[in-house]
LUMMARLO-134500 format. One record per residue (C-alpha): residue in one letter; z, y, x. Coordinates in nm, 4 decimals, padded with zeros to 6 digits, m for minus. Each point is the difference from the previous one (the first is absolute). Layout:
BEGIN
  aa         Z         Y         X
   A         Z         Y         X
...
END
This chain:
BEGIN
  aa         Z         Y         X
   X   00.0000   00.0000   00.0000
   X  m00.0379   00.3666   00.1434
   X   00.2027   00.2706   00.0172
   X  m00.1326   00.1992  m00.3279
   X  m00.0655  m00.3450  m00.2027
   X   00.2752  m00.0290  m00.3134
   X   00.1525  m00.3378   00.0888
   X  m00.0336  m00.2796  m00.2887
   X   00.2861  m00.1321  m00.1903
   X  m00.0424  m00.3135   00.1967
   X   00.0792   00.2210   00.3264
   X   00.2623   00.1559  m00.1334
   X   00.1436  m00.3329  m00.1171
   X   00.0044  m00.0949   00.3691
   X   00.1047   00.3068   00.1263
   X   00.3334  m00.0557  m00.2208
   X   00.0153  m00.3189   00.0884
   X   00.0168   00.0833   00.3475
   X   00.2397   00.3171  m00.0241
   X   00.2656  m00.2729  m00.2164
   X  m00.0407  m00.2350   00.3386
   X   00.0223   00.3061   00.2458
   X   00.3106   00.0557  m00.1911
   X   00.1336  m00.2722   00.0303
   X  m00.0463  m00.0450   00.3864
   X   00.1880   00.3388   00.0028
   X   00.3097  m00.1507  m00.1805
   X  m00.0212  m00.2647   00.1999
   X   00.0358   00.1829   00.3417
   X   00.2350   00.2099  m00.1647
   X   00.1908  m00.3224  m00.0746
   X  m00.0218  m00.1070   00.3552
   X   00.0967   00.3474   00.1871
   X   00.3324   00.0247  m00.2506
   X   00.0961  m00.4200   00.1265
   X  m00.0734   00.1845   00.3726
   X   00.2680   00.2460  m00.0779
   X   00.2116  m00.2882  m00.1808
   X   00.0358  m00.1578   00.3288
   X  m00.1161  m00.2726  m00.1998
   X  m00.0532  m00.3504   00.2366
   X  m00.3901  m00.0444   00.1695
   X  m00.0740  m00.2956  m00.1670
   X  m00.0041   00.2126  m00.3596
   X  m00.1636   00.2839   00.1322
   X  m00.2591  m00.2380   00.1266
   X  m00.0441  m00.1819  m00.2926
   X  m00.1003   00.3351  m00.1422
   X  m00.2202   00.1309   00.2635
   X  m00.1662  m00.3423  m00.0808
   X  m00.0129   00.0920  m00.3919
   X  m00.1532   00.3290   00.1114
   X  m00.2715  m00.1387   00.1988
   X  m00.1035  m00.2461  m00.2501
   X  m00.0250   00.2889  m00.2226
   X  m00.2135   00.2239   00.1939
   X  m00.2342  m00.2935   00.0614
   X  m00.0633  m00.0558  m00.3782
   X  m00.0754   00.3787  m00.0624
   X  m00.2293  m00.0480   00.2950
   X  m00.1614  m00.2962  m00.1441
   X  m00.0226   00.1539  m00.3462
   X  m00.1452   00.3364   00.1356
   X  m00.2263  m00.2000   00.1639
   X  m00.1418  m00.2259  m00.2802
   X  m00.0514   00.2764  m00.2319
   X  m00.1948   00.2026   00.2836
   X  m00.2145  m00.3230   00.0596
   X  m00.1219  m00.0118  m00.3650
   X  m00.0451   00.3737  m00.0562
   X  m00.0854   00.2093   00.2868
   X  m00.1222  m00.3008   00.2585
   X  m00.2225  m00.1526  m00.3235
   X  m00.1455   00.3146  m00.1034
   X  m00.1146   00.0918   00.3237
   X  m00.1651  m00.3733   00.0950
   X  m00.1736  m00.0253  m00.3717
   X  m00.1719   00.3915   00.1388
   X  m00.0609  m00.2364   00.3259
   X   00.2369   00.1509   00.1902
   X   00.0753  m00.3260   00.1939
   X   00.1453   00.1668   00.2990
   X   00.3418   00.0891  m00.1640
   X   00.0958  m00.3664   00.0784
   X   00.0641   00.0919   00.3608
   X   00.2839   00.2055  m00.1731
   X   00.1022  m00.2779  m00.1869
   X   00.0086  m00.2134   00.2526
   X   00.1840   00.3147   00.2065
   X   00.2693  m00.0131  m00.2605
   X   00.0897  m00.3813   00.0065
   X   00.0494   00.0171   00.3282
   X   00.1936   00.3176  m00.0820
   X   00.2270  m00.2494  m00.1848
   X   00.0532  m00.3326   00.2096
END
């Protein structure tokens, strides 16, 4: 989509979808900086910090997915083939 396009409901459905996850991820290292100042034992923390990562991975993963059947399949049905050296640039992005 560019800059002066009105974004569809569908992209504002995922744009609110993503905002609730951000939102989340926000609690969560909110979560894990008050346990910090707790004192609260490594192991927990950790356990979080794992939580946390897991978390960011699935937004990544879902930001991903929708981007690889809207922006990445538009472009390749107008035969723009070479944006799959980006998508390829992002997985590796994500190992």
């Amino acid at each position: 989509m560019k800059a002066n396009e009105k974004p569809t409901e569908q992209v504002e459905d995922v744009k609110k979808s993503i905002i609730v996850r951000i939102n989340r991820l926000v609690g969560q290292l909110e979560g894990i900086k008050r346990m910090v100042n707790e004192n609260r034992i490594c192991d927990d923390i950790l356990v979080q910090l794992a939580a946390f990562n897991s978390s960011i991975k699935s937004l990544a993963n879902y930001m991903i997915e929708k981007h690889m059947y809207t922006s990445v399949l538009d472009s390749i049905k107008k035969g723009n083939v070479e944006i799959l050296s980006d998508v390829v640039h992002l997985f590796k992005m994500f190992q």
